[in-house]
Phi, psi and omega in degrees: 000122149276129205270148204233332188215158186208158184231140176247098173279153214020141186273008167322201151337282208285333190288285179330292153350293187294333182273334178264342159316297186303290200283342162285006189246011189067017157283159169268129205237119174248115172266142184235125169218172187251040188189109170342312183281339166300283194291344157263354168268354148297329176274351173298327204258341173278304210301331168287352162258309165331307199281311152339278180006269188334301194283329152347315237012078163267151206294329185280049182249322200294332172265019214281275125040296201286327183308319144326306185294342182261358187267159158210173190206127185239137182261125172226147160214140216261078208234000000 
């Protein structure tokens, strides 16, 4: 079996990390929190770390575009 996609519940700290991990290693990565504002403000702390990258020129800055392209986002809350 090959894992193609992976899902990251909450977009904290450890979740954002954990996602960019996933979509820099090239999975398609779906983050799931439960507020919109949650979940942009977690893609806030990947694109603020992506851009670190860059500027650094550390070699994963190069994929920061396609790692992007791998995220998707779901608001779900059990209310």
């Amino acid at each position: 079996m090959m894992i193609k996609q992976v899902a990251v519940i909450g977009t904290g700290t450890m979740g954002s990390q954990i996602g960019i991990t996933c979509a820099g290693g090239g999975f398609d990565t779906i983050m799931v929190d439960t507020t919109a504002a949650n979940i942009e403000r977690g893609m806030g702390v990947v694109r603020a770390f992506l851009a670190g990258q860059e500027k650094k020129g550390n070699p994963f800055s190069n994929r920061k575009a396609a790692a992007l392209q791998r995220y998707s986002y779901v608001e779900h809350c059990n209310g």
